[in-house]
C-alpha positions in Angstrom: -261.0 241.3 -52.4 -259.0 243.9 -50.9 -256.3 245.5 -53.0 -253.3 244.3 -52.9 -250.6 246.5 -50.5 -253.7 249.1 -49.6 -254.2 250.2 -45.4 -256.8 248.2 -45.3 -255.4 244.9 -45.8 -251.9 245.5 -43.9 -254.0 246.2 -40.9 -256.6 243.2 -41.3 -253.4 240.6 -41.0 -254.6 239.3 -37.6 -257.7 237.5 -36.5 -258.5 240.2 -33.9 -258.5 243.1 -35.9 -261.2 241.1 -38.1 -263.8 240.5 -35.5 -262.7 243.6 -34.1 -263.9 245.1 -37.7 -266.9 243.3 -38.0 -267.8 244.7 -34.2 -267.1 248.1 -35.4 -269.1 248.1 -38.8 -272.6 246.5 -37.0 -272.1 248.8 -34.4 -272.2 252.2 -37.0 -275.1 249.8 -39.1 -277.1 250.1 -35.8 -276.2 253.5 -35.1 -277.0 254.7 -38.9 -280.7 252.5 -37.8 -281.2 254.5 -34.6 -280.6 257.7 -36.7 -283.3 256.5 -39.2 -285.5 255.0 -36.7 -287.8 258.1 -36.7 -288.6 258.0 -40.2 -288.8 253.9 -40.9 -289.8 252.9 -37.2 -290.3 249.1 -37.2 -290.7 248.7 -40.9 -287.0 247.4 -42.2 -285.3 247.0 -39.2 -282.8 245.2 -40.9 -282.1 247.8 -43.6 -278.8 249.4 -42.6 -277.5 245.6 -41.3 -277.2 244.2 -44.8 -274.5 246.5 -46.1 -272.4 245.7 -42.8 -272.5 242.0 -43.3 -271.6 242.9 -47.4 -268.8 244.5 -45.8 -267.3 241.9 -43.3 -268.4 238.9 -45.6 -265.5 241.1 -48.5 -263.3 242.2 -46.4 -263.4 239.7 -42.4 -264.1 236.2 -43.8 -266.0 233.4 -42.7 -266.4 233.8 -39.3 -266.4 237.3 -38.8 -269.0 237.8 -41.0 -271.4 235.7 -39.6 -270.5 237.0 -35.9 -271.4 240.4 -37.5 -275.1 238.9 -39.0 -275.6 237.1 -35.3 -275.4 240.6 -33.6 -277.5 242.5 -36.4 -279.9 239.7 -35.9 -279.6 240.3 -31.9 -279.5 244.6 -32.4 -282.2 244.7 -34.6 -284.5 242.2 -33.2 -284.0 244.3 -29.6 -284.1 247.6 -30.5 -286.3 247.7 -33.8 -288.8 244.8 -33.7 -291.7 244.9 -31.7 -292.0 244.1 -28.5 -289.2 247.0 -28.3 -286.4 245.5 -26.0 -287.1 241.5 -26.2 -285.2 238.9 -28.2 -288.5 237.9 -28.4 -290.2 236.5 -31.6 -293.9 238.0 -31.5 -295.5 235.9 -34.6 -294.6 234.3 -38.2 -294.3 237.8 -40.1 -290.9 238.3 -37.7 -290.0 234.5 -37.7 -289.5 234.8 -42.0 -287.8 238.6 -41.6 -284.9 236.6 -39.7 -285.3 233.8 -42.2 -284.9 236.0 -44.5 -282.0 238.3 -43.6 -280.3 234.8 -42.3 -280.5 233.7 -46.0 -279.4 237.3 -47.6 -276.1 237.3 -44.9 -275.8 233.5 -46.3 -275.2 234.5 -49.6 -273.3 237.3 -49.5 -271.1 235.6 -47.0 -271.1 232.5 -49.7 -270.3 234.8 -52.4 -267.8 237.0 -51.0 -265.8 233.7 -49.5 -265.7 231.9 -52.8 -264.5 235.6 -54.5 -262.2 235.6 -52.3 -260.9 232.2 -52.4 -260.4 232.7 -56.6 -258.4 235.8 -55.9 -256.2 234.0 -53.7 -255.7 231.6 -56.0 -254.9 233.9 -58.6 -252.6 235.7 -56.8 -250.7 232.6 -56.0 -250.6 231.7 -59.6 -249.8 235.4 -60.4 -246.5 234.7 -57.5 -245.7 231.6 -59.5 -245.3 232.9 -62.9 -243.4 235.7 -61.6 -241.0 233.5 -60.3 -241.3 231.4 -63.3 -240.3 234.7 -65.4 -238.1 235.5 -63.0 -235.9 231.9 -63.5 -236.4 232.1 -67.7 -235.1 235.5 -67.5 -231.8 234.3 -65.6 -231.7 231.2 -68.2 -232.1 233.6 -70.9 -229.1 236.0 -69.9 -227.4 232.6 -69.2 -228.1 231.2 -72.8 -227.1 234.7 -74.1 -224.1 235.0 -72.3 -222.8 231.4 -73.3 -223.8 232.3 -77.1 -221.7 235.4 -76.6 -218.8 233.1 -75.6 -219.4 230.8 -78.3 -219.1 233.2 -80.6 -216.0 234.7 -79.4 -214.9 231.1 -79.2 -215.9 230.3 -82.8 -214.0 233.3 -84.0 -211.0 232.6 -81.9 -211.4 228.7 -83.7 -211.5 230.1 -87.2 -208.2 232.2 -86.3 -206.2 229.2 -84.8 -207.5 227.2 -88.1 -206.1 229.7 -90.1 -202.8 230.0 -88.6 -202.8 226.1 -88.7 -203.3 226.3 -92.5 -200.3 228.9 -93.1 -198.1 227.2 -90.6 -198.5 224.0 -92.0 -197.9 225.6 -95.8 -195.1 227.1 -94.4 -193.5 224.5 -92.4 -193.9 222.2 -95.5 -194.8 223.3 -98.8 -193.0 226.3 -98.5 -189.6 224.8 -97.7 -190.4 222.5 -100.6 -191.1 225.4 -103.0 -187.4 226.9 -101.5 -185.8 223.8 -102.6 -187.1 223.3 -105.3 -186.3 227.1 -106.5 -182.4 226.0 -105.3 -182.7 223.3 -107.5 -184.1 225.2 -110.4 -181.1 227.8 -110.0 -178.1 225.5 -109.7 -179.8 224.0 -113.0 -179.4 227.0 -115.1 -175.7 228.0 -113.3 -174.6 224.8 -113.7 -176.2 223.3 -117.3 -172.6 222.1 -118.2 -172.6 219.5 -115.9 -175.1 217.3 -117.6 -174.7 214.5 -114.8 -175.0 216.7 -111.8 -178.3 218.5 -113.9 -180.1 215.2 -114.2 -179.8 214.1 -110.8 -180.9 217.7 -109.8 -183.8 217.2 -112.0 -185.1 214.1 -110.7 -184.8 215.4 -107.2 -186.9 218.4 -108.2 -189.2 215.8 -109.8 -189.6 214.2 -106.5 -190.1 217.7 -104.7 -193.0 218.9 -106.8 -194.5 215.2 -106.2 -194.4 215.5 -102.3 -195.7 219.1 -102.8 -198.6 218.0 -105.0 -199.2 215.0 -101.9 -198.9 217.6 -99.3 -201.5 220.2 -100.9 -203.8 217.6 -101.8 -204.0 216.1 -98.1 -204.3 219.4 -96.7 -206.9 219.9 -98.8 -208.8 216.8 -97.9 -208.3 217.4 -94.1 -210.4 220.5 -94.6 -213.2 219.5 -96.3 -213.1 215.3 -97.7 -214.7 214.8 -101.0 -215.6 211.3 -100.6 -218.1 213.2 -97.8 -219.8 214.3 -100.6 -219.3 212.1 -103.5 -219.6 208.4 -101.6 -220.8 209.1 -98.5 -220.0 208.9 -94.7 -218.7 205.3 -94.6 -215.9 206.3 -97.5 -214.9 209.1 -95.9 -214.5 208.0 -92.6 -212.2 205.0 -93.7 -210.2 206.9 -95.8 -209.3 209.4 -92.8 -208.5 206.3 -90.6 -205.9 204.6 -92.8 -204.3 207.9 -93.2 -204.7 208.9 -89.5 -203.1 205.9 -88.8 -200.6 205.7 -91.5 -199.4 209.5 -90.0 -199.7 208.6 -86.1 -198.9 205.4 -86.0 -202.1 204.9 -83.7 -203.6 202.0 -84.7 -207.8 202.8 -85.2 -210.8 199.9 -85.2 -213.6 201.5 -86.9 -216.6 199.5 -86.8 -219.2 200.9 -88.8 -222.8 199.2 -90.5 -222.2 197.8 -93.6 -226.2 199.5 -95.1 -225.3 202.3 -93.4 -226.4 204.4 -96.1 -226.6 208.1 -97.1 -227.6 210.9 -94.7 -228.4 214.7 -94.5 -224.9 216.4 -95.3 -225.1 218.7 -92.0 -226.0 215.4 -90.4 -222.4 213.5 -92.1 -220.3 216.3 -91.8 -221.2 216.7 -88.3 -220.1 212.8 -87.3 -217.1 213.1 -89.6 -215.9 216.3 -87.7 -216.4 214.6 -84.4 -214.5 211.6 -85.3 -211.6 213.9 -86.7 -211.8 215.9 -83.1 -211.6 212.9 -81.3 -208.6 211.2 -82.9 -206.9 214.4 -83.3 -207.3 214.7 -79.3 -205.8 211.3 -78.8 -202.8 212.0 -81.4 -202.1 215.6 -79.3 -203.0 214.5 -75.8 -203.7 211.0 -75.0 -200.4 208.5 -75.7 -203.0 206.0 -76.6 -201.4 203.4 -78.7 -204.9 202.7 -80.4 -208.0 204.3 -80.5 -211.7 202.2 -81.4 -214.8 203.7 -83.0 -217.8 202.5 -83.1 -221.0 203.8 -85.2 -224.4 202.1 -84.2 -228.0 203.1 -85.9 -231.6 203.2 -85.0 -234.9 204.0 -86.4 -234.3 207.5 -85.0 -230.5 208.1 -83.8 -227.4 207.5 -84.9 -224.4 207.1 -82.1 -220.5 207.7 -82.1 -218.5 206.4 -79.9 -214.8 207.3 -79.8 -213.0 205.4 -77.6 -208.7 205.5 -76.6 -206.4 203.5 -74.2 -204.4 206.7 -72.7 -203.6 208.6 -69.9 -207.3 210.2 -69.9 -208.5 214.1 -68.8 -206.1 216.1 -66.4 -207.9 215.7 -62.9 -208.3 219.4 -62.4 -209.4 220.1 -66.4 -211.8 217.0 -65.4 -213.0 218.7 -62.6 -213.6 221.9 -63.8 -215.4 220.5 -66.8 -217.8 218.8 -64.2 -218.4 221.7 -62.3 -219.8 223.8 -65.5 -216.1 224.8 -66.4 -215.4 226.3 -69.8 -214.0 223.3 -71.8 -211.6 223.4 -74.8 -212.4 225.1 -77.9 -212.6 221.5 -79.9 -214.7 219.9 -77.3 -216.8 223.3 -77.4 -217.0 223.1 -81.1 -218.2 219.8 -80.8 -220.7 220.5 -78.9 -222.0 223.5 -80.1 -222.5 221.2 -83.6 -223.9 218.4 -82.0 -226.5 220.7 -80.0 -227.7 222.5 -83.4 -228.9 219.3 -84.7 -230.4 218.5 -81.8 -228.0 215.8 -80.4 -225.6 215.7 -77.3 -222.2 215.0 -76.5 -221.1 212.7 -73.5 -217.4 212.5 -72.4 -215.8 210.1 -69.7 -212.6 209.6 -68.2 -210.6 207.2 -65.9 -207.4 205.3 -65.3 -208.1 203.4 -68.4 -208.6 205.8 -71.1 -211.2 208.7 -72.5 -214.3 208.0 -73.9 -216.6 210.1 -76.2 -219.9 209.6 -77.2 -222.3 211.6 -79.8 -225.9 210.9 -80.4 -228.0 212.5 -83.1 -231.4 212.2 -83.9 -231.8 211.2 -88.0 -234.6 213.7 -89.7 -237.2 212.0 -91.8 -235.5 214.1 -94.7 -231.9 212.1 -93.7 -231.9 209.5 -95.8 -233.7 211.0 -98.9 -230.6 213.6 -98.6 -228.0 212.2 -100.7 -230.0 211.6 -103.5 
């Protein structure tokens, strides 16, 4: 086959220049015969016509090849065969010759043709998996890109939950630590007033109560221990009633009775979708109630989280369609679900949002808890 991008093949890209090569190389093979013709005389006449058909069989095709083995046939048959000058065949000797050199040109055109054909389809493969490279490689610096963003995301997360955490310890225990430190000093300024002193005291009392309440439920919004010591069913009841008991939203959960124990990444990562969820509905949706639903399989487990609110913003809808960056708590979400090998679903309308999460359960799930 020709090499790729050389002279040769840019200037055999019509079908004239290809018989007009094949022409051109049996006319040098004869003239390379004439110049030999002293020496060999009528013994090979067919010597010099081989390496021309070789030539337009690798380089001409088909058709131009045989053209080029007709007219060595013809040439040598006229000018090199006896009678000198006749197309004529003079006995059986000349009648194999031609079979003969027919049946050489035959397989060299035969060989060169189906050489060629491989090459062509390996340069068409070759074109493929360039292209193929070519789309992975843009994938790739997409993946990397959205990684990047993740990660800036992720650390932009971990600040926001951080300044959560202090505000809320400010906002709350700290004013109760300030009372209760006013308390504490009008005790000892004022320990004559044994009336006043008590009822100071029991206030206190109930101060360091609501500050033990607080801590512990901030504590238990950050990481549940019922997750961990009873299981996902536990924990997810016992953030409902308080979820509801704080919002006022009024929750369904319907989960499987035998719902049973699971991998921990695999629980925390349900737990932390349905605390995203309702979280979204208390901030966002002015949903007066909120459902979730838990179903199981033999190989996935599904969420769904579903409210009775306003829904998405249209244009935060549409740009979340169109490839849009989302929130960070939807991106979160994701990002979780898409590390165990699950995927998030979220749809809005007139009638409220709806969020679904499906994970596939490891054959290690169950055993997990144990």
């Amino acid at each position: 086959m020709v090499p790729q991008g050389s002279f040769l093949e840019r200037s055999l890209q019509t079908t004239a220049a290809k018989y007009l090569l094949a022409v051109l190389a049996t006319t040098l093979a004869l003239f390379v015969r004439a110049l030999l013709n002293p020496l060999l005389g009528a013994y090979l006449p067919y010597i010099t016509f081989f390496p021309a058909v070789a030539f337009c069989a690798w380089y001409c095709g088909i058709l131009p090849s045989t053209l080029a083995s007709i007219l060595a046939l013809l040439a040598a048959q006229y000018w090199f065969v006896p009678p000198m000058h006749s197309l004529r065949v003079a006995g059986t000797e000349q009648f194999v010759g031609i079979l003969a050199f027919l049946f050489v040109s035959g397989i060299l055109i035969t060989i060169s043709e189906v050489h060629r054909r491989r090459e062509h389809a390996l340069r068409i493969a070759r074109g493929e998996l360039e292209i193929q490279v070519e789309q992975r490689t843009v994938e790739l610096n997409a993946a990397n890109q959205s990684l990047r963003d993740l990660t800036s995301r992720l650390l932009q997360l971990q600040d926001d939950e951080r300044r959560r955490i202090a505000r809320e310890l400010h906002d709350s225990v700290g004013q109760m630590l300030v009372a209760l430190n006013m308390n504490l000093s009008a005790l000892g300024s004022d320990i004559e007033r044994l009336a006043r002193t008590a009822g100071t005291v029991k206030d206190s009392t109930l101060l360091v109560e609501n500050l033990t309440s607080e801590i512990r439920t901030i504590s238990h919004l950050l990481h549940p221990p019922l997750l961990d010591e009873a299981g996902l069913a536990s924990a997810l009841r016992w953030y409902v009633d308080g979820f509801a008991d704080r919002s006022k939203i009024k929750v369904d959960l319907e989960i499987p009775a035998d719902i049973g124990r699971f991998s921990r990444e695999l629980e925390t990562a349900i737990f932390r979708v349905v605390q995203e969820c309702l979280t979204n509905i208390h901030r966002h949706s002015d949903s007066p109630s909120a459902k979730i639903r838990i179903t199981c399989s033999a190989n996935d487990i599904c969420v769904e989280v579903k409210d009775r609110g306003r829904g998405i913003a249209p244009e935060k809808k549409i740009a979340m369609e169109s490839g849009g960056t989302p929130g960070v708590g939807v991106r979160g979400m994701r990002e979780r679900l898409r590390q165990l090998g699950g995927q998030l679903d979220i749809n809005s309308d007139g009638d409220g949002t709806t969020v679904v999460a499906q994970l596939p359960i490891s054959s290690n799930s169950s055993s997990a808890a144990a």
